[in-house]
C-alpha positions as CSV (number, residue, x, y, z in Angstrom):
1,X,-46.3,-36.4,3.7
2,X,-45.1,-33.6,6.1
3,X,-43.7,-30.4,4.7
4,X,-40.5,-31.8,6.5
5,X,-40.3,-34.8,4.6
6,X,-41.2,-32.7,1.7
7,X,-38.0,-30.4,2.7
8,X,-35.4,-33.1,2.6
9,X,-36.9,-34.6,-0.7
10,X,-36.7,-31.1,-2.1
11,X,-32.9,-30.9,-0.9
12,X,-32.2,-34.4,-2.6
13,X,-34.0,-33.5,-5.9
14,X,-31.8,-30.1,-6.0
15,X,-28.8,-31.4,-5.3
16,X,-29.1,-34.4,-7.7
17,X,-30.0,-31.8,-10.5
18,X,-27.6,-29.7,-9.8
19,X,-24.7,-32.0,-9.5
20,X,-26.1,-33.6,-12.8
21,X,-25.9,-30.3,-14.8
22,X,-22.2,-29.7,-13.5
23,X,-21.0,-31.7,-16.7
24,X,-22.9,-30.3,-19.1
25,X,-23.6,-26.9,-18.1
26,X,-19.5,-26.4,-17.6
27,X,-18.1,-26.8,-21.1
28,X,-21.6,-25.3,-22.5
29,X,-20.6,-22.4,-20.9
30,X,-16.8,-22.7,-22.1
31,X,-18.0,-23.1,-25.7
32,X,-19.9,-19.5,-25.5
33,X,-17.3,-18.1,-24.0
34,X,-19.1,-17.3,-20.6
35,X,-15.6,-16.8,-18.9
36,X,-14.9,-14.7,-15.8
37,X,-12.6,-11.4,-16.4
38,X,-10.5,-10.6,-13.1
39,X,-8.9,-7.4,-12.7
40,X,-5.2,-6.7,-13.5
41,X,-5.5,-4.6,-9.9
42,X,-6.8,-7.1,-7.7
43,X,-5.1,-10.3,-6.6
44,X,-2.4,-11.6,-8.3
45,X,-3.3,-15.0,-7.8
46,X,-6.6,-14.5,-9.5
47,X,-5.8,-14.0,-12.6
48,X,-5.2,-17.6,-13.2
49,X,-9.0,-18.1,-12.7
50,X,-10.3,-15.8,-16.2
51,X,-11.8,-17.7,-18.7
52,X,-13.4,-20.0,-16.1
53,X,-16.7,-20.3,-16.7
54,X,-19.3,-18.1,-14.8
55,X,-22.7,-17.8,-14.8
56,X,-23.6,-21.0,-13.2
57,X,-26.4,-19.3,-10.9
58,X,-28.6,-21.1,-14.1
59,X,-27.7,-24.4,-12.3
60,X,-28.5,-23.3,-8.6
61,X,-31.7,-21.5,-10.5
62,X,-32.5,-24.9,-12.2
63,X,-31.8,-27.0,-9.0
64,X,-34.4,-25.2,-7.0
65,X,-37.3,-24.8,-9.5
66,X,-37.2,-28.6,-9.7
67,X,-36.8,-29.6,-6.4
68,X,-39.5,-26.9,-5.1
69,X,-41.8,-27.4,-8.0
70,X,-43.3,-30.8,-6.6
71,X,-44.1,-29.0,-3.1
72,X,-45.8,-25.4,-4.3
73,X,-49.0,-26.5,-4.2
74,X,-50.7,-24.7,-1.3
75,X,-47.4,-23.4,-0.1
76,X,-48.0,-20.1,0.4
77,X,-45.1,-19.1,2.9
78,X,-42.9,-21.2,-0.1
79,X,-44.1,-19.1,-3.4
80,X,-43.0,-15.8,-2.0
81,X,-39.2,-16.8,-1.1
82,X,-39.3,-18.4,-4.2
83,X,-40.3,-15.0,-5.9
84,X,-37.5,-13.2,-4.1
85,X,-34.8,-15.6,-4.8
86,X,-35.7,-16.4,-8.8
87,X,-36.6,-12.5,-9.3
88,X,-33.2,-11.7,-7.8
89,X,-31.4,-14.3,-9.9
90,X,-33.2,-12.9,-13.0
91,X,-31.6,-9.4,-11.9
92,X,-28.2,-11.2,-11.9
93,X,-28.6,-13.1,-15.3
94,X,-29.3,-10.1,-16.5
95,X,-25.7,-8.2,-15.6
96,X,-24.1,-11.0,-16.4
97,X,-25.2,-11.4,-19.5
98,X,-24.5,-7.9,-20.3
99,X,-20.9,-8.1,-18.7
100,X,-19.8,-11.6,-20.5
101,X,-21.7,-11.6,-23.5
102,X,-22.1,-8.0,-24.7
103,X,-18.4,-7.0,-22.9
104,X,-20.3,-4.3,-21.2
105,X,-17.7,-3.9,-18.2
106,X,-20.5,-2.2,-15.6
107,X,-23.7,-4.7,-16.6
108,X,-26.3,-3.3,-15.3
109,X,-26.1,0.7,-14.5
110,X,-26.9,1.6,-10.8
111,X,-30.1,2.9,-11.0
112,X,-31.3,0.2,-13.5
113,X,-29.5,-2.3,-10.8
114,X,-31.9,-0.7,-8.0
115,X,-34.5,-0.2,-10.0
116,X,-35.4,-3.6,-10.6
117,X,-34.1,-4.7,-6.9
118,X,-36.8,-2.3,-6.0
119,X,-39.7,-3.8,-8.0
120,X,-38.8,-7.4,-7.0
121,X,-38.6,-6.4,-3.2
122,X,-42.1,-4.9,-3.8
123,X,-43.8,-8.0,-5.6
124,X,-42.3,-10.3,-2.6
125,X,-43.7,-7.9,0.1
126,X,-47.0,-8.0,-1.7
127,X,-47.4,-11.5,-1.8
128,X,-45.6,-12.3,1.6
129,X,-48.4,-10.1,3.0
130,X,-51.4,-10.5,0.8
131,X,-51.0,-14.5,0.4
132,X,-48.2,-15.7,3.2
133,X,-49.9,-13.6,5.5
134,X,-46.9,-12.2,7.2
135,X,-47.5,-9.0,9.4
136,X,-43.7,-8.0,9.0
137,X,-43.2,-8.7,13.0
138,X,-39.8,-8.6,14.2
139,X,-38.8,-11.1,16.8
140,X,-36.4,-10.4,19.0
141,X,-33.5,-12.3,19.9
142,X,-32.7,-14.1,23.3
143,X,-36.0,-12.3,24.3
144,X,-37.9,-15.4,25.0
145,X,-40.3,-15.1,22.2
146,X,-41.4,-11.6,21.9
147,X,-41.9,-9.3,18.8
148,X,-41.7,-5.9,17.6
149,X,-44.4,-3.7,15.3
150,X,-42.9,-1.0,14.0
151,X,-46.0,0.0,12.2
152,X,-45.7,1.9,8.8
153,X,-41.9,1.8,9.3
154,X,-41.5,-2.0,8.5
155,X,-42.3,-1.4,4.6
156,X,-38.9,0.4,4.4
157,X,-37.1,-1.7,6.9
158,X,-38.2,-4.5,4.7
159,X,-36.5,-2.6,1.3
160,X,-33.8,-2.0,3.3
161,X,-33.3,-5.5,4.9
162,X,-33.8,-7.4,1.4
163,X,-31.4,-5.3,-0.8
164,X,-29.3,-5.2,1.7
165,X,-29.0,-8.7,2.4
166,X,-28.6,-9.5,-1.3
167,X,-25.4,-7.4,-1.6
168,X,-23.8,-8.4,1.5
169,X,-24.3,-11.7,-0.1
170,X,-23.3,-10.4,-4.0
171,X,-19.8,-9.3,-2.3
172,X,-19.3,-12.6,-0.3
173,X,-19.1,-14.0,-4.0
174,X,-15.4,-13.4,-4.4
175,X,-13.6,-16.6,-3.3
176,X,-14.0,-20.5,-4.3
177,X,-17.0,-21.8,-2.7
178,X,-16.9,-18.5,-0.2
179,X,-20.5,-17.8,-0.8
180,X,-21.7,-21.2,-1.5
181,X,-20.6,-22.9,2.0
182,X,-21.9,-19.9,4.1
183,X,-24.8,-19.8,2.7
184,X,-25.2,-23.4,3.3
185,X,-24.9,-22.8,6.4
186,X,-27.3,-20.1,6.7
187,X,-30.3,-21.8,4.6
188,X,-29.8,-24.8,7.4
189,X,-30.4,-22.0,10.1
190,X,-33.3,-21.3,9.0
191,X,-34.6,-24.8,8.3
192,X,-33.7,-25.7,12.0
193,X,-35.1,-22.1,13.2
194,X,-38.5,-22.8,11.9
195,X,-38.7,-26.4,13.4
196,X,-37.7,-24.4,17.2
197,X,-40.7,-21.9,16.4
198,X,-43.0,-25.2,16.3
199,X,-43.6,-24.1,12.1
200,X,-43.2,-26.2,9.0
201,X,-39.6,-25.8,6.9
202,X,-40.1,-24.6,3.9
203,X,-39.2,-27.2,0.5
204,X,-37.7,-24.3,-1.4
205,X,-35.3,-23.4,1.9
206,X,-34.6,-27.5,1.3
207,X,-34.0,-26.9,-2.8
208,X,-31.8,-24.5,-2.1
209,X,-29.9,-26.0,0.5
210,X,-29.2,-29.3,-1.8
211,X,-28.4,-26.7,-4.8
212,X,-25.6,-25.9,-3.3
213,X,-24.3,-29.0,-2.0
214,X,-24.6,-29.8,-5.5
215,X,-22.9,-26.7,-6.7
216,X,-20.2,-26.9,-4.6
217,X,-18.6,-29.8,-6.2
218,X,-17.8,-27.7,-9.2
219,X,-17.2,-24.8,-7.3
220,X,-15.1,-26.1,-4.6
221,X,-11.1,-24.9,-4.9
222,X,-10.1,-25.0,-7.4
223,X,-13.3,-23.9,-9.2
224,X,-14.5,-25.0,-12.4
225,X,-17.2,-22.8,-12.6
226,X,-18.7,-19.5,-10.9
227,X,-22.5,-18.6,-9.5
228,X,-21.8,-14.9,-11.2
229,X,-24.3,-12.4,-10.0
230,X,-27.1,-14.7,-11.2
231,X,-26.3,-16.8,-8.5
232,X,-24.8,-14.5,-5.7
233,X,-28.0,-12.1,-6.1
234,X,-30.5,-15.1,-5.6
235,X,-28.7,-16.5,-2.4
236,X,-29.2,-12.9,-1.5
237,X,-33.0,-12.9,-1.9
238,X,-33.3,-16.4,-0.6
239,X,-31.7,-15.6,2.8
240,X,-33.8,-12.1,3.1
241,X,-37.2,-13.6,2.2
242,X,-36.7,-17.0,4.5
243,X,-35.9,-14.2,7.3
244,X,-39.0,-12.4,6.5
245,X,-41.2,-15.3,6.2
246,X,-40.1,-16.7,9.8
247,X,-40.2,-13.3,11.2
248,X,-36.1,-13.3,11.9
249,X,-35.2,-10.2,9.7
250,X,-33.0,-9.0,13.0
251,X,-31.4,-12.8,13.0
252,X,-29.7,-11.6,9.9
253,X,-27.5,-9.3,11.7
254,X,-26.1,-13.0,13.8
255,X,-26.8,-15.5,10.9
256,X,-25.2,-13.5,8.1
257,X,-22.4,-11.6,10.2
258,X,-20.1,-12.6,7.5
259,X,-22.6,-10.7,4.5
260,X,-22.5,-7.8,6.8
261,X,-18.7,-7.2,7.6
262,X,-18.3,-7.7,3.9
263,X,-20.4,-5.3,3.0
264,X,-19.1,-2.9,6.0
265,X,-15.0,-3.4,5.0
266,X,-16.0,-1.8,1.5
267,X,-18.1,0.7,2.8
268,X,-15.6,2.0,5.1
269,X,-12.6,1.1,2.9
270,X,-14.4,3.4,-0.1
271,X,-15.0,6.7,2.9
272,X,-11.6,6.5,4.3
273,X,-10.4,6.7,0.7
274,X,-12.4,9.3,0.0
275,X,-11.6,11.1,3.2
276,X,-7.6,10.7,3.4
277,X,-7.3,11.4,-0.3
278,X,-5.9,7.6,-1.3
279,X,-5.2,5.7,1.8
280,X,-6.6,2.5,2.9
281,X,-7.2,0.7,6.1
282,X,-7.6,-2.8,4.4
283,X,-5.3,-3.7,2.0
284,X,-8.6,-4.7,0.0
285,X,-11.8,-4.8,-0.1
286,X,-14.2,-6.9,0.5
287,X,-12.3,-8.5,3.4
288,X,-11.8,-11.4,2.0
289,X,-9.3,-9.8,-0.6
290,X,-7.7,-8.7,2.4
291,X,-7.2,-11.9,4.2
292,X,-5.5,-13.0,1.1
293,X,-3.3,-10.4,0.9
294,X,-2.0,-10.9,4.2
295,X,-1.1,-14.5,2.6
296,X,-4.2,-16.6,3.5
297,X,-4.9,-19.6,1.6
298,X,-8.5,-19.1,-0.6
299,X,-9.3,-22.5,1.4
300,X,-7.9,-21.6,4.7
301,X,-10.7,-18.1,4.1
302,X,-13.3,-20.2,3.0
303,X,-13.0,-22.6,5.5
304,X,-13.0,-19.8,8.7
305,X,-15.8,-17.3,7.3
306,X,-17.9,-20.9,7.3
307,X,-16.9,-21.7,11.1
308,X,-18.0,-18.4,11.9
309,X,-20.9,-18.3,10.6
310,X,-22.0,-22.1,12.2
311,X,-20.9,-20.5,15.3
312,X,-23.2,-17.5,14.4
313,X,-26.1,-19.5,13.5
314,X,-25.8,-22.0,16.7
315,X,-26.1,-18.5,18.5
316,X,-29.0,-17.3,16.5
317,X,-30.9,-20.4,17.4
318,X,-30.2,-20.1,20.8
319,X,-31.5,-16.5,20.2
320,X,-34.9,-17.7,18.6
């Protein structure tokens, strides 16, 4: 069987799981009291949404162990994405479980949050090199091929790139299905970039794929049930670590567009405050917030920042 077949069975084995644990996993959560807490200062409209259940990264989790787990066997460009992504959702269970179950507002304190982002990033680079037997090239788009070595510089690039990635992606996370459907989008970039290198898809870039087309029927306006951090920060290392494995860790920058201006419209929104003394540019940050405030429809979000980025990843192929 080729690793492409493999790839779609992966996607259909995650998606059935995960669509499967939708009805159990929801009122499991309920009846713990897993519920989401939304702030009396953000959006109005959002406080309808506490007390829905969160958390439900363990399904995405679940989805993609199962559907990858028939196809590890001598994948080694597979194991270390899959260490990224499950090390990164272990990271997220773990603030999650301190903000919903021990009512720890914070989770995780920064350093402890870095900390451990650290660690992971530095298991996934060991084994991406020592067993994937990446060189941590960087190709560079619409260049007709050609890569960059940056020498000793690509270890912190790499740190850099990966927790990066994973918060642009942990502040997408703040609409129905927001993160979910662009992320989509981005695992299928990936998929279809490594079939216009001439190189095998990876099953677990398939798992993942399916895991969310399975998650998204719970988590579709309105949602029934939230990825949480646990969720959120695995998509992060998922799209990082397929980047690095296909040697696209610049495609990031095109493919994720949307993670990035996230993450830039609370970067700058957070200076300018500090700067002016209280003033804002956006009315709130990330930018999805603000799109909402300026009356946009959750769906009418969702639906553009996913447009944008199929436009973004037809680009980036072109670029590869």
């Amino acid at each position: 069987m080729t690793q492409t077949k493999e790839t779609m069975i992966a996607a259909l084995i995650a998606f059935a799981v995960c669509a499967a644990l939708g009805p159990w996993m929801i009122p499991f959560l309920r009846r713990l009291k897993m519920g989401q807490t939304e702030r009396e200062e953000g959006v109005a409209s959002h406080l309808k949404k506490a007390g829905t259940p969160t958390m439900g990264g363990l399904m995405i989790l679940a989805a993609v162990i199962v559907g990858s787990i028939p196809f590890l066997r001598g994948d080694e460009k597979g194991i270390p994405v899959l260490i990224l992504t499950l090390g990164f959702g272990m990271i997220g269970f773990l603030d999650d479980y301190l903000k919903v179950v021990l009512h720890r507002s914070d989770g995780l304190i920064a350093w402890q949050k870095l900390l451990l982002q650290i660690l992971v990033t530095g298991l996934f680079a060991f084994f991406a090199v020592k067993y994937a037997g990446s060189e941590l090239l960087l190709r560079i788009p619409f260049s007709g091929g050609k890569m960059a070595d940056i020498g000793v510089l690509a270890v912190p690039l790499l740190f850099f790139a990966v927790i990066g990635t994973v918060n642009g992606v942990n502040f997408t996370d703040g609409l129905d299905g927001l993160a979910a459907s662009v992320t989509a989008v981005v695992a299928v970039f990936f998929l279809l970039a490594a079939v216009f290198l001439g190189k095998e898809p990876l099953p677990v870039g398939g798992a993942v794929f399916g895991a969310l087309l399975g998650f998204m029927l719970y988590n579709a306006y309105p949602a029934r049930i939230f990825m949480g951090d646990t969720g959120s920060l695995a998509l992060g290392g998922f799209v990082a670590g397929m980047a690095y494995i296909y040697e696209l860790p610049l495609f990031i920058l095109l493919a994720g567009l949307v993670y990035l201006i996230e993450v830039l419209s609370v970067m700058i929104q957070v200076s300018y405050f500090k700067i002016t003394h209280g003033k804002r540019i956006f009315k709130m940050a990330p930018i999805h917030h603000h799109f909402e405030l300026c009356g946009w429809s959750e769906t009418r979000i969702v639906a553009v920042f996913t447009a944008v980025t199929a436009v973004c990843c037809l680009i980036g192929l072109l670029a590869v």
